[in-house]
PDB file of N, CA, C and O in Angstrom, chain B, residues numbered from 101:
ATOM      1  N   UNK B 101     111.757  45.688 117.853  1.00  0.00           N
ATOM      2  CA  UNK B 101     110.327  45.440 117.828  1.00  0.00           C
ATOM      3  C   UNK B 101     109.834  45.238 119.257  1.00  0.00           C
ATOM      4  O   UNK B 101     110.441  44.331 119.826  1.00  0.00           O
ATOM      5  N   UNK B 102     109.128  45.690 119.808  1.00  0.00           N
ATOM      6  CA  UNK B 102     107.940  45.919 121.031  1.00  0.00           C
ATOM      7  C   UNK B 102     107.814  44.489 121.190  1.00  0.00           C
ATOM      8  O   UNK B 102     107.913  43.799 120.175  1.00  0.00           O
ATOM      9  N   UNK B 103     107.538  43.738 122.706  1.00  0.00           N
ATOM     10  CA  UNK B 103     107.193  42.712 122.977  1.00  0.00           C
ATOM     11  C   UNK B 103     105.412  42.979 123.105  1.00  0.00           C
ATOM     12  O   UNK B 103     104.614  42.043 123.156  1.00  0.00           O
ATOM     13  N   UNK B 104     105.093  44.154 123.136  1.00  0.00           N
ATOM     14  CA  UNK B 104     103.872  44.888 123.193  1.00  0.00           C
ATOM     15  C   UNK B 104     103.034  44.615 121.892  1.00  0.00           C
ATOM     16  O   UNK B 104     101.886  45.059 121.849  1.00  0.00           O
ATOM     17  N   UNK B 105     103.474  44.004 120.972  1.00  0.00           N
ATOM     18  CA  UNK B 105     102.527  44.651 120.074  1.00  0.00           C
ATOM     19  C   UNK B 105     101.525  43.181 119.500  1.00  0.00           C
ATOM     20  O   UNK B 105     101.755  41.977 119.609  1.00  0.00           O
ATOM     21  N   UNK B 106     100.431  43.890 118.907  1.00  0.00           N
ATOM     22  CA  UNK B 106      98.954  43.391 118.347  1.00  0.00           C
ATOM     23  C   UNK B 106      99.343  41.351 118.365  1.00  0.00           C
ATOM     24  O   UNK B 106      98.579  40.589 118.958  1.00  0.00           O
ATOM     25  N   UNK B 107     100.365  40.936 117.760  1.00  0.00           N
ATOM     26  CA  UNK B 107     100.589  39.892 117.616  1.00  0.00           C
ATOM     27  C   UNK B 107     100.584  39.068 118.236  1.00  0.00           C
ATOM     28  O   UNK B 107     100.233  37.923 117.952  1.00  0.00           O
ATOM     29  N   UNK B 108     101.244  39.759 119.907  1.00  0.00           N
ATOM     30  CA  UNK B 108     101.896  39.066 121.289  1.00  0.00           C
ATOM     31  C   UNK B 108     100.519  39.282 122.075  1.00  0.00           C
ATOM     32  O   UNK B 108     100.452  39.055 123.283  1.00  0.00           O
ATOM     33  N   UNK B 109      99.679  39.627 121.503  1.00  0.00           N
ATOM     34  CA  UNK B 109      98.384  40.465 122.396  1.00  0.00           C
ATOM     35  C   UNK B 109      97.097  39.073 122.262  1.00  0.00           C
ATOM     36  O   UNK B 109      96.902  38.485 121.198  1.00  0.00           O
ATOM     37  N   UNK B 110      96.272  38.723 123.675  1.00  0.00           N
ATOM     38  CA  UNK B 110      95.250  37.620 123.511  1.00  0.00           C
ATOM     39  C   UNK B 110      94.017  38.300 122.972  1.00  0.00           C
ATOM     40  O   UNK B 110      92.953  37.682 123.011  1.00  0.00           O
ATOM     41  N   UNK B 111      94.061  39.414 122.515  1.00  0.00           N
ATOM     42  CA  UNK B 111      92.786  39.997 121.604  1.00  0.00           C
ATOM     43  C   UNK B 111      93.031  40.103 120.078  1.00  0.00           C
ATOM     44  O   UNK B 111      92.370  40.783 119.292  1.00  0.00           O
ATOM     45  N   UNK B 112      94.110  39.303 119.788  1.00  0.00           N
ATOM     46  CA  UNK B 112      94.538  39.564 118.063  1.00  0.00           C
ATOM     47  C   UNK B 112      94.078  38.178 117.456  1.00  0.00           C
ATOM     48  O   UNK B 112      94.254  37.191 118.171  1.00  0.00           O
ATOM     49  N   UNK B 113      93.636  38.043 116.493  1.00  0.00           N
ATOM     50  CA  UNK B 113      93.548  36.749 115.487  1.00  0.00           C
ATOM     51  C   UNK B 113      93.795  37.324 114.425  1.00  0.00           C
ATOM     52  O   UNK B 113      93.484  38.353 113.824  1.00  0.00           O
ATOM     53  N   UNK B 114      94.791  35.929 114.249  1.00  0.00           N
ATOM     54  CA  UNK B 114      95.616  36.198 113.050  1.00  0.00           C
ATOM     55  C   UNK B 114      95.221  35.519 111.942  1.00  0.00           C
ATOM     56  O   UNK B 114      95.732  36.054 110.958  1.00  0.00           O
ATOM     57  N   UNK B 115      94.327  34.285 111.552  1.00  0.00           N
ATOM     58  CA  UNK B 115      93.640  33.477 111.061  1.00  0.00           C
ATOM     59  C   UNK B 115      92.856  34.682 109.767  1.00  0.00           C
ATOM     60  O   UNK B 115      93.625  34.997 108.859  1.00  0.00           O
ATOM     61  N   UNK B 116      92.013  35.042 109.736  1.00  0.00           N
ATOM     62  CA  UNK B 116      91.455  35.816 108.322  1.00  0.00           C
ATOM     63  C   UNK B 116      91.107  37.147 109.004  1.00  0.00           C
ATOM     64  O   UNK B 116      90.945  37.358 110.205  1.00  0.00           O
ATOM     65  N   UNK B 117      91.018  38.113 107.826  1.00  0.00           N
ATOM     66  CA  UNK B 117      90.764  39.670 108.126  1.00  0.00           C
ATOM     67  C   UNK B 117      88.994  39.955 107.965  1.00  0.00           C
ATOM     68  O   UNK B 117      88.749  40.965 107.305  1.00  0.00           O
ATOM     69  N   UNK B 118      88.139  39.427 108.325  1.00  0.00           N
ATOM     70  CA  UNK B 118      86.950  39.836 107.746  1.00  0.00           C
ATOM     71  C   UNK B 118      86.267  39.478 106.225  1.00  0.00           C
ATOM     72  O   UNK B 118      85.155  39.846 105.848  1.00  0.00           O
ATOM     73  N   UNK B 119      87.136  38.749 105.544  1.00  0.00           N
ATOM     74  CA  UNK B 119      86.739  38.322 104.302  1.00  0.00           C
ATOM     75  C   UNK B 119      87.285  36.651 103.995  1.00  0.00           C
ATOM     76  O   UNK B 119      87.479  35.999 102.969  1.00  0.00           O
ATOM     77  N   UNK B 120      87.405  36.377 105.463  1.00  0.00           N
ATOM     78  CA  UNK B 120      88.211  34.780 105.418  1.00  0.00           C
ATOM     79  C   UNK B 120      89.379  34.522 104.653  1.00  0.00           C
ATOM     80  O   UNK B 120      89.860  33.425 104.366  1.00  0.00           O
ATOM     81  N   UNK B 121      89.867  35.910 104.292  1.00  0.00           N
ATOM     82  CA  UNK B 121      91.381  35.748 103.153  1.00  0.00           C
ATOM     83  C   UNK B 121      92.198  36.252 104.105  1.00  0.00           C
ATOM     84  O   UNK B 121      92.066  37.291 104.754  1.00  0.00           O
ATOM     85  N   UNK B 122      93.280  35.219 104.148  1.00  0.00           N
ATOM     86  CA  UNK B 122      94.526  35.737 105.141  1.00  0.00           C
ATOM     87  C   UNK B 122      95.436  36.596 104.595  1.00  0.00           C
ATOM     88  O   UNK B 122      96.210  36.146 103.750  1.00  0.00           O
ATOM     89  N   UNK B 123      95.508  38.005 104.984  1.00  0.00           N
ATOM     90  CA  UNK B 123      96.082  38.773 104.967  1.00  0.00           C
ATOM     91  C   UNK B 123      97.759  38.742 105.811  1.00  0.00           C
ATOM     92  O   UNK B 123      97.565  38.863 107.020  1.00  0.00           O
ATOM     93  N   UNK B 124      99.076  38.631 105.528  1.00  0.00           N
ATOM     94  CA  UNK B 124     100.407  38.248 105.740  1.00  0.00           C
ATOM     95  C   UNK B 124     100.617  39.463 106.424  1.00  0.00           C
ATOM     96  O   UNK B 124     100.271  40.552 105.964  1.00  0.00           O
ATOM     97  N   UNK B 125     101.358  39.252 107.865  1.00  0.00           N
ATOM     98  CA  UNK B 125     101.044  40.200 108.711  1.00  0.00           C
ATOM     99  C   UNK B 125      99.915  41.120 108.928  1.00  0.00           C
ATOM    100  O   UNK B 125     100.124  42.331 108.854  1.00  0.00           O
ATOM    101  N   UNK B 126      98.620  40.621 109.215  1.00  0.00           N
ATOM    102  CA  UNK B 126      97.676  41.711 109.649  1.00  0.00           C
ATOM    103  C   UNK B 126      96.925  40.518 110.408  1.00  0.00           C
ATOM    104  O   UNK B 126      97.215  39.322 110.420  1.00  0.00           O
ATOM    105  N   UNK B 127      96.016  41.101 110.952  1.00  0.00           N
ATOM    106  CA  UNK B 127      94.941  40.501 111.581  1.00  0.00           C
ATOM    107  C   UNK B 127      93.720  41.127 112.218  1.00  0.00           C
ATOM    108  O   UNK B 127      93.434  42.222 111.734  1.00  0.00           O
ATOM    109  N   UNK B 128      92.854  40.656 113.282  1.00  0.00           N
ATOM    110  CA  UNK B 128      91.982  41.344 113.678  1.00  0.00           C
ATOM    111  C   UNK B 128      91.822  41.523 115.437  1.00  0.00           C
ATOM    112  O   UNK B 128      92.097  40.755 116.359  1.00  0.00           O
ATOM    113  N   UNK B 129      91.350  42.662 115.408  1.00  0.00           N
ATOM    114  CA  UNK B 129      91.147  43.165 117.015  1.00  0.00           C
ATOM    115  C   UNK B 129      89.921  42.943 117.272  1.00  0.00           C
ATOM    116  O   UNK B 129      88.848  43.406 116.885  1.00  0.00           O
ATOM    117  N   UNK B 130      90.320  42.005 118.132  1.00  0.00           N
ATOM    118  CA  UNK B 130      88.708  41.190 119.236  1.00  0.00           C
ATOM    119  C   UNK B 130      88.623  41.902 120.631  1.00  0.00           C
ATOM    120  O   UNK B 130      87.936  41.534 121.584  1.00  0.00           O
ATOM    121  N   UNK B 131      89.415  42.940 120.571  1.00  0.00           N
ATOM    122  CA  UNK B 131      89.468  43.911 122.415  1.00  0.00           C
ATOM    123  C   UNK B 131      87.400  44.687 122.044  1.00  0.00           C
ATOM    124  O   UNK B 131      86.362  44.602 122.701  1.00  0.00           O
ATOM    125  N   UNK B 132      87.638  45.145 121.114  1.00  0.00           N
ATOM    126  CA  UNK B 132      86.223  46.109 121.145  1.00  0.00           C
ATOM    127  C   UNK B 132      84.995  45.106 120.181  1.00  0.00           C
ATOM    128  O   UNK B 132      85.456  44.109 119.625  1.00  0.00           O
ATOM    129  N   UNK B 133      83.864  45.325 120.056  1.00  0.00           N
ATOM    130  CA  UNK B 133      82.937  44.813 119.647  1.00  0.00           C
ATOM    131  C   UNK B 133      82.968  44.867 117.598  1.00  0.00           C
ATOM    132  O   UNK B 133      84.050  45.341 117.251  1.00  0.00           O
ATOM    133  N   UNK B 134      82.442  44.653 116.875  1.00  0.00           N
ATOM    134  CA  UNK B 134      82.423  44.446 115.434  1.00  0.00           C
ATOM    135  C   UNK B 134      82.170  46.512 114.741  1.00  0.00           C
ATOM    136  O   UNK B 134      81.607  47.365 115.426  1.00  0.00           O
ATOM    137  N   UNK B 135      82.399  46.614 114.197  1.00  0.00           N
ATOM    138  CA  UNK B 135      82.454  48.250 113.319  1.00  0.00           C
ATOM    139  C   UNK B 135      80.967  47.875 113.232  1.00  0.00           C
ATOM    140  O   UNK B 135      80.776  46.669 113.391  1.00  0.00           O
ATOM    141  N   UNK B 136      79.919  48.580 113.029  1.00  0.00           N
ATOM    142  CA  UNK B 136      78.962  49.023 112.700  1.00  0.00           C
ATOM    143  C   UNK B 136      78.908  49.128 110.993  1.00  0.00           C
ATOM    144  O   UNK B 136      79.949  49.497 110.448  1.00  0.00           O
ATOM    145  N   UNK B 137      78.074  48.907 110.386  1.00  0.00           N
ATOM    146  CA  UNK B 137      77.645  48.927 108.771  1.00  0.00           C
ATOM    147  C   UNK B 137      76.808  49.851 108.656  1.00  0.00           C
ATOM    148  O   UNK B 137      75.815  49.890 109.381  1.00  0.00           O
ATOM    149  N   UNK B 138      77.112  50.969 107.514  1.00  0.00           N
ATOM    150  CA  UNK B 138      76.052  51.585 107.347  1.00  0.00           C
ATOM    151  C   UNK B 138      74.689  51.273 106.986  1.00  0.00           C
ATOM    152  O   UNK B 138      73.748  51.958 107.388  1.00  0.00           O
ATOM    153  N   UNK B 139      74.507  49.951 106.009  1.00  0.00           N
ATOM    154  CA  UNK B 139      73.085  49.560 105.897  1.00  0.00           C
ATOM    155  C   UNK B 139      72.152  48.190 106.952  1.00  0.00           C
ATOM    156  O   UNK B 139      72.240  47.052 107.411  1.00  0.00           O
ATOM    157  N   UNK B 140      71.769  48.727 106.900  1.00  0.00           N
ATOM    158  CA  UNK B 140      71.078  47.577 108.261  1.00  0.00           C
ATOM    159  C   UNK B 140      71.384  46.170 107.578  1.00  0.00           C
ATOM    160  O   UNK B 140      71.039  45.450 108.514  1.00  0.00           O
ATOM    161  N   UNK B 141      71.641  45.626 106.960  1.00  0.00           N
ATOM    162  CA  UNK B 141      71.795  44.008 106.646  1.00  0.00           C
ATOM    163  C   UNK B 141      73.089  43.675 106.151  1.00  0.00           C
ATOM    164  O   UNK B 141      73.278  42.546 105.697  1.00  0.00           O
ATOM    165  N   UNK B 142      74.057  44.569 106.184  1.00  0.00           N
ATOM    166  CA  UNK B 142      75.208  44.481 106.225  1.00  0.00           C
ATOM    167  C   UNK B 142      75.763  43.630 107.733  1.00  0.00           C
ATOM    168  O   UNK B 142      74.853  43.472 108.546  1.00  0.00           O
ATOM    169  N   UNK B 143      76.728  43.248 108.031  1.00  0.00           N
ATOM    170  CA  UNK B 143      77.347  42.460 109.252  1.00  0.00           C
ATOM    171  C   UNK B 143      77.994  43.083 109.485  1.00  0.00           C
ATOM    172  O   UNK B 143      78.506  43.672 108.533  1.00  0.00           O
ATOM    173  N   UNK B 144      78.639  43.569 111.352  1.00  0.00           N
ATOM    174  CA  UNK B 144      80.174  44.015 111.332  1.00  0.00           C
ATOM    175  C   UNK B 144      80.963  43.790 110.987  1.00  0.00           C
ATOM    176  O   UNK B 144      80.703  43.000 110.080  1.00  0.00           O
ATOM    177  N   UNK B 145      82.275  43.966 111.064  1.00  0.00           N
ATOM    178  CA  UNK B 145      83.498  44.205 110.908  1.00  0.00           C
ATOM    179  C   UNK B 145      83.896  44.480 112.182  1.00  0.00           C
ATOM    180  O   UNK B 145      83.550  45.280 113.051  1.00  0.00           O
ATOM    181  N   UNK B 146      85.007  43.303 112.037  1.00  0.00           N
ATOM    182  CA  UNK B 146      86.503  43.620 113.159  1.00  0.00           C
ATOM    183  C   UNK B 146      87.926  44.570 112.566  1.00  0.00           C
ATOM    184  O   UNK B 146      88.404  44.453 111.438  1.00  0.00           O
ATOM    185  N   UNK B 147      88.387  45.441 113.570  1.00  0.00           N
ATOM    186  CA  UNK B 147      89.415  46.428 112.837  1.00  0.00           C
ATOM    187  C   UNK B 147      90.259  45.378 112.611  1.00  0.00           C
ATOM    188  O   UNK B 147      90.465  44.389 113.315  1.00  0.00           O
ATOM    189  N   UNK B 148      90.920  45.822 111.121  1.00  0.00           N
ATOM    190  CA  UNK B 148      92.198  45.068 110.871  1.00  0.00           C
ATOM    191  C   UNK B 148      92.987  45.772 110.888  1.00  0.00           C
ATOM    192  O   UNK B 148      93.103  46.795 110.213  1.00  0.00           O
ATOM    193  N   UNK B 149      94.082  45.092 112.133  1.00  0.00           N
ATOM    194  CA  UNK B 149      95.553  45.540 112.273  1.00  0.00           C
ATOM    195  C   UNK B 149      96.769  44.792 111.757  1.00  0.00           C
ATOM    196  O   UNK B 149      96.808  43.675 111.243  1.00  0.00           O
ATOM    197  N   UNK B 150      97.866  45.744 112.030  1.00  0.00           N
ATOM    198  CA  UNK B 150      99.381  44.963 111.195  1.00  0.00           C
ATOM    199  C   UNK B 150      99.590  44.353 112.837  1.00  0.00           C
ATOM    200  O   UNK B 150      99.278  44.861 113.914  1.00  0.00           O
ATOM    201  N   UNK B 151     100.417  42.727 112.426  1.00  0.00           N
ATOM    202  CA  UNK B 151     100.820  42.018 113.782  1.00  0.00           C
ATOM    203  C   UNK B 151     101.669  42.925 114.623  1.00  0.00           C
ATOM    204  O   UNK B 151     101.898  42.871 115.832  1.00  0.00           O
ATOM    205  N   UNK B 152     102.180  43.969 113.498  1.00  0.00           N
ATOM    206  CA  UNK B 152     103.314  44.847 114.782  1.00  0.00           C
ATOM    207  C   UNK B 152     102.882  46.119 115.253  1.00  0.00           C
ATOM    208  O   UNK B 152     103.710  46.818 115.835  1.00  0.00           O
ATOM    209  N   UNK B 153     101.467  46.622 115.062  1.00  0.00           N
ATOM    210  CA  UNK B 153     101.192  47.582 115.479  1.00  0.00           C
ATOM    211  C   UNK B 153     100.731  47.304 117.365  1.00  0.00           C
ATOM    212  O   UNK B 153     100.700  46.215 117.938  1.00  0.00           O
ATOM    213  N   UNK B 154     100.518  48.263 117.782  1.00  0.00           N
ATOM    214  CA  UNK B 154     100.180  47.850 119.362  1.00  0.00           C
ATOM    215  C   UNK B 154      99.204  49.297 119.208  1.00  0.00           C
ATOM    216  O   UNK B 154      99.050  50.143 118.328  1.00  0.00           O
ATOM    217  N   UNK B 155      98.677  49.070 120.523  1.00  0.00           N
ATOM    218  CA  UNK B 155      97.882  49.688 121.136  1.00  0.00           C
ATOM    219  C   UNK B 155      97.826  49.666 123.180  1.00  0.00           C
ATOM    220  O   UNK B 155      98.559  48.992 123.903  1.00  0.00           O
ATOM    221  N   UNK B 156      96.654  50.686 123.647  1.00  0.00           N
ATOM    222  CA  UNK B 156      96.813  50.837 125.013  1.00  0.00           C
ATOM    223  C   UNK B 156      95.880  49.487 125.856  1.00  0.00           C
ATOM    224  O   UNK B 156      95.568  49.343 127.038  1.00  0.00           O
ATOM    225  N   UNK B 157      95.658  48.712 124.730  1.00  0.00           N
ATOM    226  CA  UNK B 157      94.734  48.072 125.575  1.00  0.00           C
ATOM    227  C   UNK B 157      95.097  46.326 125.648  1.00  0.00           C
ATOM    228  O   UNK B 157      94.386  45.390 126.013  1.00  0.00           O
ATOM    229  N   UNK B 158      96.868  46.370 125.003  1.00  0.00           N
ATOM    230  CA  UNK B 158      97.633  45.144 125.155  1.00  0.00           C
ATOM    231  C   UNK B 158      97.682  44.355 125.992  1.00  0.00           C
ATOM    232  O   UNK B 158      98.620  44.601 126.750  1.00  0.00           O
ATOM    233  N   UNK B 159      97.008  43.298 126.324  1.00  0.00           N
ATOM    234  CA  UNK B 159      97.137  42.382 127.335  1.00  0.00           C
ATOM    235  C   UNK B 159      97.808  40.701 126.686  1.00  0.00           C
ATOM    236  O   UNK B 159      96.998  40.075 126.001  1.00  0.00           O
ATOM    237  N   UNK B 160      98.552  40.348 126.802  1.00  0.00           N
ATOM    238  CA  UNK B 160      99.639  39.293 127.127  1.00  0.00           C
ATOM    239  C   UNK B 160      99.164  37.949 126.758  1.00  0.00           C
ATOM    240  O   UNK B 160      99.032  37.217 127.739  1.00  0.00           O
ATOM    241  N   UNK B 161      98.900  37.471 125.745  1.00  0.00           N
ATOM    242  CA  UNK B 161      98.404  36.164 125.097  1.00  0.00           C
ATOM    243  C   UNK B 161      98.707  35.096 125.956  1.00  0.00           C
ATOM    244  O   UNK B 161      99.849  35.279 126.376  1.00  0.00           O
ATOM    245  N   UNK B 162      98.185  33.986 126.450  1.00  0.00           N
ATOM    246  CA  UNK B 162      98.729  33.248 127.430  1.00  0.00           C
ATOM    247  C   UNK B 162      99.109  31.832 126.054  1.00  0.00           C
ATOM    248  O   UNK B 162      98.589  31.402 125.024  1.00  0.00           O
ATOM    249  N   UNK B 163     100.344  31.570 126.921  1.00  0.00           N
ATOM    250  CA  UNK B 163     101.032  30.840 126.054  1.00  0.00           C
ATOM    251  C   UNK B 163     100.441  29.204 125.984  1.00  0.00           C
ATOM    252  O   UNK B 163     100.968  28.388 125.228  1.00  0.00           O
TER     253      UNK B 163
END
């Protein structure tokens, strides 16, 4: 397993997926801004990722 990935990363929360229900290994990516809703009174959305996926924009959770 990658020391790289989503989990080890200071843009991941692991706390709830967008519906305040904790999802067991997943979480959410705080690197980019909320998903867009198609109807105007809808709220964003943060992407939900698995703790072991990674990406290019991994930066190093400070301990």
């Amino acid at each position: 397993m990658s020391a790289n990935m989503c989990a080890s990363c200071t843009f991941f929360e692991d706390h709830a997926a967008n519906t305040a229900k904790t999802l067991e290994g997943a979480g959410l990516c705080r690197f980019n801004p909320p998903i867009s809703q198609p109807e105007a009174d809808a709220r964003g959305l943060w992407p939900v990722v698995k703790s072991e996926d990674w990406c290019g924009h991994f930066e190093k959770e400070d301990a």
